[in-house]
C-alpha positions, 0 to 999 in steps of 0.5 A, spaced: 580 219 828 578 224 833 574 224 838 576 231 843 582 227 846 587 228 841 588 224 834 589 217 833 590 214 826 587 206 826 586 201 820 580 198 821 576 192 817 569 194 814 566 186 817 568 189 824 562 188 829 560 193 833 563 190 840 570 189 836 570 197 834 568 199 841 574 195 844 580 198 839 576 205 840 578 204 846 585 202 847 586 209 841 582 213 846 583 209 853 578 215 857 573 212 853 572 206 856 571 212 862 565 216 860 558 214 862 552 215 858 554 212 851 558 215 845 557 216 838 561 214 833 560 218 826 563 215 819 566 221 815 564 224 809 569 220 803 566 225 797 572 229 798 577 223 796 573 220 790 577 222 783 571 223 779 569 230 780 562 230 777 560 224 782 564 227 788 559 234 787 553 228 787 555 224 793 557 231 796 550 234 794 547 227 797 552 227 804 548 234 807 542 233 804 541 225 808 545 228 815 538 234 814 533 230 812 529 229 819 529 237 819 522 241 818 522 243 811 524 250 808 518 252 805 517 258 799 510 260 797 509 264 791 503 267 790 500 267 782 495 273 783 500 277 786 504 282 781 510 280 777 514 285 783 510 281 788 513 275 785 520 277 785 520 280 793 517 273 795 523 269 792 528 275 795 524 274 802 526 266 802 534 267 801 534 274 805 532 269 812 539 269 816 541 262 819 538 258 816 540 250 814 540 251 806 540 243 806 534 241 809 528 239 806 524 244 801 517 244 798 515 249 794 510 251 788 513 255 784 509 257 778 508 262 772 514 266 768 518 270 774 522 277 772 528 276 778 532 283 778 538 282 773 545 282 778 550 279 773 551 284 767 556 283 761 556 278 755 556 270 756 562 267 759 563 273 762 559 275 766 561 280 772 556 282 779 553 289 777 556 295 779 550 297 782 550 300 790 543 299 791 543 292 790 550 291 794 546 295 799 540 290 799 545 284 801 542 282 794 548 277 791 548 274 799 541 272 797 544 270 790 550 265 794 545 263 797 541 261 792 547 258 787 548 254 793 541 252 795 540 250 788 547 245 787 544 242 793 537 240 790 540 238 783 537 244 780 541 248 774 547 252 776 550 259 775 555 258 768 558 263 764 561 267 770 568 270 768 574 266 771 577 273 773 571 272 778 570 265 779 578 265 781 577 272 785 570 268 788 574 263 791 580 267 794 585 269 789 587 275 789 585 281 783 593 282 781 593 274 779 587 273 775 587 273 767 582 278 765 580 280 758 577 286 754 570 282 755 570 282 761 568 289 762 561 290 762 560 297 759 561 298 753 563 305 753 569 304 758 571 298 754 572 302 748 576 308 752 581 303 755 582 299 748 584 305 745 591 305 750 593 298 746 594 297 739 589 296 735 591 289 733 588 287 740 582 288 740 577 282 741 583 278 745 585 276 751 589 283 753 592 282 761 595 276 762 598 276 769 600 270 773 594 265 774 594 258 777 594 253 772 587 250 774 583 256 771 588 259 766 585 261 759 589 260 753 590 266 749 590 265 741 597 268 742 603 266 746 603 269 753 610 273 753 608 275 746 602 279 747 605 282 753 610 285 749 604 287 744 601 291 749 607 296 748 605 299 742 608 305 741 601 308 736 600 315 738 592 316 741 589 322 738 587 329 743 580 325 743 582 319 745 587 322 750 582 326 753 577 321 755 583 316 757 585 322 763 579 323 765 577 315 766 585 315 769 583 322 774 576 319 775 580 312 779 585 316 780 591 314 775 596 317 773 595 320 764 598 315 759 605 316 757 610 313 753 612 308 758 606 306 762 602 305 757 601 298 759 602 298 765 596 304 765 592 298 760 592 292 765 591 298 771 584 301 768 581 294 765 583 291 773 579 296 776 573 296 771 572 289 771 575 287 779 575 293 782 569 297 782 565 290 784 569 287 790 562 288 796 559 284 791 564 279 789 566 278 798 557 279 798 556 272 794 562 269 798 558 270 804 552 266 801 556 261 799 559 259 805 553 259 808 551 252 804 555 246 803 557 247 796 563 252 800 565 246 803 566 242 796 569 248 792 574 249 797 576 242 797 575 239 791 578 245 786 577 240 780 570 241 781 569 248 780 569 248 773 563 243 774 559 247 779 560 254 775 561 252 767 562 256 761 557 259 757 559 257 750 559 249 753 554 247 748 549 241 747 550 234 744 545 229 743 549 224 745 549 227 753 542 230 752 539 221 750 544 219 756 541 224 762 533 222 759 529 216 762 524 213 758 517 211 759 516 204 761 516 199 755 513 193 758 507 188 757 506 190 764 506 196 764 500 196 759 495 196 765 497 202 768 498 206 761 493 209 757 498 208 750 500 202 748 507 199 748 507 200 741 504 207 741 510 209 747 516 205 742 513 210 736 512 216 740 520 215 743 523 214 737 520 220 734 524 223 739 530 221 739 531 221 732 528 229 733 534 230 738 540 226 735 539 230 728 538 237 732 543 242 732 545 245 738 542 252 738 536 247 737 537 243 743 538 250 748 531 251 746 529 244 747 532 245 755 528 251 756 522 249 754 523 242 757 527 244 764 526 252 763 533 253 763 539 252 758 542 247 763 542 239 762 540 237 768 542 230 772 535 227 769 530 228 765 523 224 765 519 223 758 511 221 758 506 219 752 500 222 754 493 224 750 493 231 748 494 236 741 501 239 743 507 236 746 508 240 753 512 241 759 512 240 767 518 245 767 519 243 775 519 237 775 522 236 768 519 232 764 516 232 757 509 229 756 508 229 748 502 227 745 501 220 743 498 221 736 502 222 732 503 217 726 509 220 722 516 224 723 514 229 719 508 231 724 511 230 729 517 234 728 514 240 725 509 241 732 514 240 736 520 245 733 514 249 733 512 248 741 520 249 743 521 256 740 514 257 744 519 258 750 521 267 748 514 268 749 510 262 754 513 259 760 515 252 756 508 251 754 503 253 747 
């Protein structure tokens, strides 16, 4: 405990009364028996010591959103006349406010298919923040910490398929110690002239391998001592392979390759073109997140780091997908309140659940999206039987409505595998 008059520590029974716990307070904290006017007492948040991680980011979530809930509520407006751009800068203008409580209440309407400027750039699983001065000089990735941050604490989808060069920078590890590959690297054109200065053998593979902490170490197809001794080729670059590594060298000022700095050239270029170029906007997105409660979580619960900021290639099961969906109520009673009869909903939800238990997983990604507007699987998802033509979806509040006529699987399946792949072309919906 600790109360502005040193720390104590004190073992106290959950059935004290209130009289009792005031009386062993004082006899911890003797001046408190002095102070007029009352004092409060508040229990400490306990997420932090739950082994679970995926519960300790709930309770966690939970904790700040309970201490903030009497506030006045965030409010973001967004306008469906107004244009795409129009759109965009409402959404940007919300996260750009300075000292604001990320944890209170929101109410939002947010409607129709918005196109947010692209900040991450790269390949899935290893997305890096764009190298771009205009967005840096635009505070837009403290904007998007803001948002990850925001988004965690309402339960919303998370950022997945970042680097974990960049994930490992984020949280305060240094450049020099991250794992990077070949991948990692965003442009293609840079990319190429630095695979020149290594054998050919690694292209594709993990390439700089330096010391890492073992929660986010990447395992290599090879051995680490292996592929290090590997990228001392000794293959002799052509004039044109020369030419473009010295100038790509000169421009970050490096010395030219040579015979014995060729692997250390390697790691040199690839650090630079993946960490190097990009370090305002790694510091800018720390700062987002450090004005949200999910900073609090990430740095004392490493374990849940690979929750919050998952990998891309993760992919769908149908066993988790049944698992996160509530389904419409099965009861006499509830034939009252409902449109459809028992039987109709216990059809109508079988023919679901044998569409997802036989999916594949490009098929369930589609389903997401169409179901949630995104590719992540949610904490819940909501099913209702409703009268209609078409199976449809309130993306924002992610639930699927399926129509109730339906009277095989055949039909069923062929309109709905139909409605999914809809999602490339309306936002979730025919």
């Amino acid at each position: 405990m600790k109360a502005g008059l040193g720390r104590k520590t004190a073992h106290i029974d959950e059935s004290i009364t209130h009289n009792e716990l005031g009386e062993t307070l004082k006899v911890l904290f003797p001046k408190l028996g002095t102070i007029t006017g009352g004092w409060l007492l508040y229990k400490s948040a306990d997420w932090y010591t739950i082994s679970d991680a995926s519960k300790a980011i709930s309770r966690c979530a939970d904790h700040f959103l309970q201490i903030h809930a009497m506030e006045n509520p965030l409010l973001l407006k967004m306008d469906l006349r107004d244009s795409p751009a129009e759109k965009d800068m409402a959404l940007i203008s919300f996260y750009k406010r300075p000292n604001v409580q990320w944890a209170c209440p929101l109410n939002c309407r947010l409607e129709g298919n918005s196109i947010v400027t692209r900040l991450f750039e790269g390949e899935p699983g290893h997305w890096v923040p764009s190298a771009s001065h205009f967005l840096v000089e635009s505070d837009m990735f403290l904007v998007a910490g803001r948002m990850i941050g925001h988004s965690f604490l309402h339960g919303g989808p998370r950022l997945s398929g970042l680097s974990p060069a960049v994930i490992h920078v984020l949280l305060g590890g240094s450049p020099e110690t991250a794992t990077i590959t070949l991948e990692d690297c965003p442009d293609l054109d840079i990319r190429e002239t630095i695979s020149t200065v290594c054998p050919p053998i690694h292209k594709n593979r993990i390439l700089c391998v330096l010391h890492y902490p073992s929660s986010f170490l990447l395992f290599s197809p090879l051995s680490s001592l292996r592929c290090l001794l590997q990228l001392e080729g000794e293959s002799r670059l052509s004039d044109t392979q020369m030419e473009r590594v010295q100038s790509l060298a000169y421009s970050w000022d490096l010395p030219c390759p040579s015979e014995n700095n060729r692997k250390w050239l390697f790691e040199k270029l690839l650090l630079h073109a993946v960490l190097g170029r990009i370090a305002r906007q790694i510091k800018q997105l720390r700062r987002g997140l450090k004005e949200t409660p999910i900073w609090s979580l990430v740095t004392r619960r490493p374990d849940a780091v690979p929750l919050l900021f998952p990998r891309e290639e993760a992919s769908l099961c149908p066993e988790v997908v049944l698992q996160h969906i509530t389904w419409p109520e099965m009861d006499a009673e509830s034939d009252e309140d409902d449109d459809c009869s028992k039987e109709t909903r216990c059809r109508i939800s079988g023919y679901l659940k044998q569409f997802i238990a036989n999916a594949t997983p490009p098929e369930l990604k589609e389903l997401m999206k169409f179901w949630t507007g995104w590719e992540n699987l949610p904490s819940s998802l909501s099913v209702e039987i409703v009268h209609g033509n078409y199976p449809t979806a309130a993306t924002c509040y992610e639930t699927l409505k399926l129509p109730c006529h339906y009277k095989n699987y055949k039909s069923f399946s062929e309109d709905f595998l139909a409605c999914i792949s809809s999602t490339q072309s309306g936002f979730g919906l025919i």
